[in-house]
N, C-alpha and C positions, 0 to 999 in steps of 0.2 A: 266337606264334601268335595268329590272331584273336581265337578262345575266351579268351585270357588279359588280352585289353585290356579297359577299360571305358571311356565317354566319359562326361565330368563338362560339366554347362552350368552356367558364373560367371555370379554378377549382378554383379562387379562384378570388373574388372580387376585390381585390388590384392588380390583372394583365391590370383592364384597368385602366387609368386615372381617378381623382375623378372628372376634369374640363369635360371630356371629355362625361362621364355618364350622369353629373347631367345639362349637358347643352340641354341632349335631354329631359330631364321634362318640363313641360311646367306648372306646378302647383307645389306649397308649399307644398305639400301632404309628410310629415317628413318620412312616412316609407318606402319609396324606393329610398329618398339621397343613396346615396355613404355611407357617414358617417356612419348611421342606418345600412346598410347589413355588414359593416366591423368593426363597435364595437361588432357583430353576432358573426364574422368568427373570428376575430383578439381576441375574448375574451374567444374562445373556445368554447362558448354557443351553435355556430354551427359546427357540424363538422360529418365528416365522424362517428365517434366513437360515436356520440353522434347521430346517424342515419340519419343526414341531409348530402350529400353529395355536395358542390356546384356544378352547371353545366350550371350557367348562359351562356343565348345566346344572342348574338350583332348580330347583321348584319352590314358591315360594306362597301362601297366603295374603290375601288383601291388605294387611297388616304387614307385609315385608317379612313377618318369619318363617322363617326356613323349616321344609317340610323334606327337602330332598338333596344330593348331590352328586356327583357324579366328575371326575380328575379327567379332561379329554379335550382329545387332541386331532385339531386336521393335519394328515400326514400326507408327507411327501415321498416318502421313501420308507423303508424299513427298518432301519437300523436302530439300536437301543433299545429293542422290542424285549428280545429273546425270544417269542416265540414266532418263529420264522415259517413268514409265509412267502420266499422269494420264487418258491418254485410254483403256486398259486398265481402270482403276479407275471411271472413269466408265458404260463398255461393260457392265462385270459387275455394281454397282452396278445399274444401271436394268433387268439382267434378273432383280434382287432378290435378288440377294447382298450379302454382305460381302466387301467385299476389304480394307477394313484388319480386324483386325491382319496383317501378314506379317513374313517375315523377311529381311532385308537382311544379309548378310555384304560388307563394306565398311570403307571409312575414311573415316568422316563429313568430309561438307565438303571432300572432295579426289579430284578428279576425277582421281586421279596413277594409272597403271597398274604394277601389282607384284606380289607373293606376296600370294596370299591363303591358300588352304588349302594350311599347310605340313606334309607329311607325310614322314616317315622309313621308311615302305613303303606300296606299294598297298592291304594291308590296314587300316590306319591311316585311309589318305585314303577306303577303300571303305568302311566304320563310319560314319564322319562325311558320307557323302551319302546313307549309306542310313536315318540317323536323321533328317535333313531331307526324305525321299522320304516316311517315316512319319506328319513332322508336315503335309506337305499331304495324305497319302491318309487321316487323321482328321480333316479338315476344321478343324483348330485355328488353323489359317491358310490364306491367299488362295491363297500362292504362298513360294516361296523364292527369292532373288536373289542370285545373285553376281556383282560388281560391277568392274569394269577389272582383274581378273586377267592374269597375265604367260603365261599357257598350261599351266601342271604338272597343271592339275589336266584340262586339256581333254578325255583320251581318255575317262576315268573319269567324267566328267557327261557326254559325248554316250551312251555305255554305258549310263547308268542313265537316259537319256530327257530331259534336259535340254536346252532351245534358246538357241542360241547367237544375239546379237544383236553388228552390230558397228557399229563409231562412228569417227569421224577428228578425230585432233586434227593440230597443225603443230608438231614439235621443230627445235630447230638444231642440227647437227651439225658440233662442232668437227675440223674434216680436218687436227690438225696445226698451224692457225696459230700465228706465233711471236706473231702484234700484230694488231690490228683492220685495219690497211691490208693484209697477207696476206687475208683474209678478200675486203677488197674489191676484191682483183686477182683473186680469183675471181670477181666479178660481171661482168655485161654495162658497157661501159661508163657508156650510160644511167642504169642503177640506181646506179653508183661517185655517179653524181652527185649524184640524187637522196639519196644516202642522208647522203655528207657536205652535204648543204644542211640537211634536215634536221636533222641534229646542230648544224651551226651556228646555225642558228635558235636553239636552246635555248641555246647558248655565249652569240649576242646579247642576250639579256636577261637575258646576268648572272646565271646559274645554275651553280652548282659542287655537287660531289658527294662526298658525305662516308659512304664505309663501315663500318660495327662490324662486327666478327666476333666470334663464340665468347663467349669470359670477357669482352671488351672489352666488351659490352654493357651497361650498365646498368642499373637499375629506372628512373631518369630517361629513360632512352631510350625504355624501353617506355610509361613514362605521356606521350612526346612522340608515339612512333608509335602507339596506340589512334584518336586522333581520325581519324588520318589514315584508317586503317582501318574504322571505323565510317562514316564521311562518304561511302563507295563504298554504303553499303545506305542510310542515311537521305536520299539524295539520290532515293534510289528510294522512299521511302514504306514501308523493309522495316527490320527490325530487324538488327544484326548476329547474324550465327551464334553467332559467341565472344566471351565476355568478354575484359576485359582480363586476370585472372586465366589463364586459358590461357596466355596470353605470356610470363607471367613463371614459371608452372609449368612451359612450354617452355624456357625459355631455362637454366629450375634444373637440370633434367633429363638434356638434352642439347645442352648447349652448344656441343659441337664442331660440331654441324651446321646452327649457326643463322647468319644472314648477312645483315644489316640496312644498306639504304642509306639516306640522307634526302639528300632537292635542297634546297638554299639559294641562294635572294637575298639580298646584301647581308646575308648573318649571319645571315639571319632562313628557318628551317626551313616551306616552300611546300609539300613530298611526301614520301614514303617510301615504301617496296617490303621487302616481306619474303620473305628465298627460304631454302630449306634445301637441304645438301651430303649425297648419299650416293651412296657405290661413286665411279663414274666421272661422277655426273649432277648438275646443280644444277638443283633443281625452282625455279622462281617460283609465289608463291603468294599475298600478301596486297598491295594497294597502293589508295594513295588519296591526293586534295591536296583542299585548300580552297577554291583560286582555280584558276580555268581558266588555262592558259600552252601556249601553241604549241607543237606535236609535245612536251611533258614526257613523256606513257604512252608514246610509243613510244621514250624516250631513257634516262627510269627504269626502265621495265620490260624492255626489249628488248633494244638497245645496249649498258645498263650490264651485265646479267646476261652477254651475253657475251663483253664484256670481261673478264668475273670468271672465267666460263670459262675462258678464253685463259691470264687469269693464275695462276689455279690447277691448270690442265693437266685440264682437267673436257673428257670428249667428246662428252657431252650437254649438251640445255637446255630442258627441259620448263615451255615456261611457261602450260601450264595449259589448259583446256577452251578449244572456241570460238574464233575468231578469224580470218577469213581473211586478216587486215591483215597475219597474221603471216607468211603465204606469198608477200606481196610483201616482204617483207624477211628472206629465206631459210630460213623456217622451212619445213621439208617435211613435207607430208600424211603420217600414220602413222595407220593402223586399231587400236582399241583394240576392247574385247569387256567383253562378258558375258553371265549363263549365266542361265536362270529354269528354274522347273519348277513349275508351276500347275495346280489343281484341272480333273476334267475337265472340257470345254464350254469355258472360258476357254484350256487350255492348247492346245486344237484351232484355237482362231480366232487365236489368238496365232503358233501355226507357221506357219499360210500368211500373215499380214505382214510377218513377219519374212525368209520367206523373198524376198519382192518387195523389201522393204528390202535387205539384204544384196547385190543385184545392185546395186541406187544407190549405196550405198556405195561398192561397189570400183570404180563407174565414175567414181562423183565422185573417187575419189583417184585414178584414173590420170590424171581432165582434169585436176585441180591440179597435176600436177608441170607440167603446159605453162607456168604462170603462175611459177615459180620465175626468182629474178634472178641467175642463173649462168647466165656463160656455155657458149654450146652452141657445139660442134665448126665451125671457119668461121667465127665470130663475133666483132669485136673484142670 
């Protein structure tokens, strides 16, 4: 019964049990293990200083089991979000509020959509929104944000007044190929072409592909793949998000689901790509080279990942926020979400854009599928 739960706020991920966490998951879904938030916390990537606060919430039984969960964070700033409310923060700011601090329920730095609030009953997952309903109507914070959720928790935050915001990323969808050439007997013939030019391109200068998986990984791997990874933010004048301690705290962790490629010329390591394995899905997630080299991003990151798909019988390929480049080479428009609920004034001006948003969205992803390079009925 409700009366008999309480819900407990951790500062720090490693206060509950990793058996105890990752037994209320009910899916593969890698970024909200135990493992994954505590290579975060324990590698320093996340932390108070670093503007992430942990403030994860359980709900729990008199018995200490676990009834609920919830990945969240007091935020200081924006960043690592993806979905970006600076112009929000800006708006309530200058009518002389505070909008930081707030709280972010998420998985830092991973724009991956999945389980967030994991609940073993509606009174479970009702507890835990209605203790975040409390901390905005105290004004202790701006707003509360839940972040590329998979749907479970949807009925239950529009109920308690929550606005929903939604977003389009591009996945590939493995239909079955046995080999990359099935794949491209599904395309227009056009795009067959373009797409093996492309790959040849990169074959021409003498670039070959070298995968680790799992236990095969090394510490030397990871101190080869850092640079490469760092070089994608200092190229921008920005710092990386994670250390290299993250990586290797990853790879201790959960090793089955890590999957590291690097491109080579002539023996000598040019790029690498980092993706992780769970359920049915391989997400793409980290990548970066030193030298610039002709179509390498879309052959490292695109191509190789779904070839890995193909070969490991994976039906997704999530490679991550942004990109329409991805849609010319058959990545398809998929609408992602999340959910805020914001002091009053803010959370008024905030429903009617969102609502105007929301109709762009679904119209932009209907026009995206026109651009997809499969072929259509009648078509060579």
């Amino acid at each position: 019964m409700l009366v008999a739960m309480h819900i407990r706020q951790l500062n720090h991920i490693s206060d509950i049990s990793a058996s105890a966490w990752d037994a209320l998951l009910s899916t593969d879904y890698p970024f909200l293990r135990h493992a994954f938030l505590h290579a975060l916390e324990h590698s320093g990537s996340v932390s108070p200083e670093q503007g992430w606060e942990p403030a994860h919430l359980v709900v729990e039984n008199p018995d200490g089991s676990l009834q609920a969960l919830l990945p969240l964070y007091r935020k200081h700033h924006s960043w690592g979000e993806y979905v970006f409310d600076f112009q929000w923060a800006d708006a309530w700011e200058r009518a002389g509020q505070r909008y930081y601090p707030k709280l972010t329920a998420a998985i830092p730095f991973s724009p991956i959509q999945g389980p967030r609030l994991v609940a073993r009953c509606a009174d479970s997952r009702g507890l835990v929104i209605s203790w975040l309903n409390r901390e905005v109507a105290a004004g202790r914070i701006s707003g509360a944000h839940l972040l590329f959720n998979d749907g479970q928790e949807n009925a239950a935050l529009e109920a308690a007044g929550w606005l929903q915001r939604l977003g389009c990323q591009f996945h590939w969808v493995n239909r079955g190929y046995a080999c990359f050439d099935d794949f491209l007997i599904a395309c227009s013939s056009r795009k067959r072409k373009n797409f093996r030019k492309e790959r040849q391109s990169v074959a021409a200068q003498g670039i070959e592909f070298d995968w680790r998986c799992a236990n095969d990984i090394s510490s030397s791997d990871w101190e080869r793949f850092y640079p490469f990874y760092a070089a994608t933010y200092l190229k921008r004048g920005r710092h990386p998000y994670l250390n290299s301690a993250f990586f290797e705290s990853l790879s201790a962790g959960m090793a089955e689901s890590v999957r590291l490629v690097f491109a080579r010329e002539a023996g000598r390591e040019v790029a690498a790509a980092l993706f992780l394995v769970g359920g049915d899905t391989l997400y793409g997630r980290y990548w970066g080279c030193l030298e610039e080299y002709d179509r390498l991003h879309f052959e490292t990151c695109f191509y190789q990942g779904m070839e890995r798909c193909i070969a490991e019988g994976l039906s997704r390929f999530d490679a991550g926020a942004q990109g329409e480049h991805k849609l010319l080479r058959g990545f398809e428009p998929v609408l992602t979400q999340s959910w805020h609920r914001m002091q009053p004034g803010l959370h008024e001006a905030v429903a009617g854009f969102l609502l105007q948003e929301r109709d762009g969205i679904r119209a932009y992803q209907q026009d995206a599928m026109n651009y997809l390079p499969y072929r259509r009925e009648g078509r060579p």
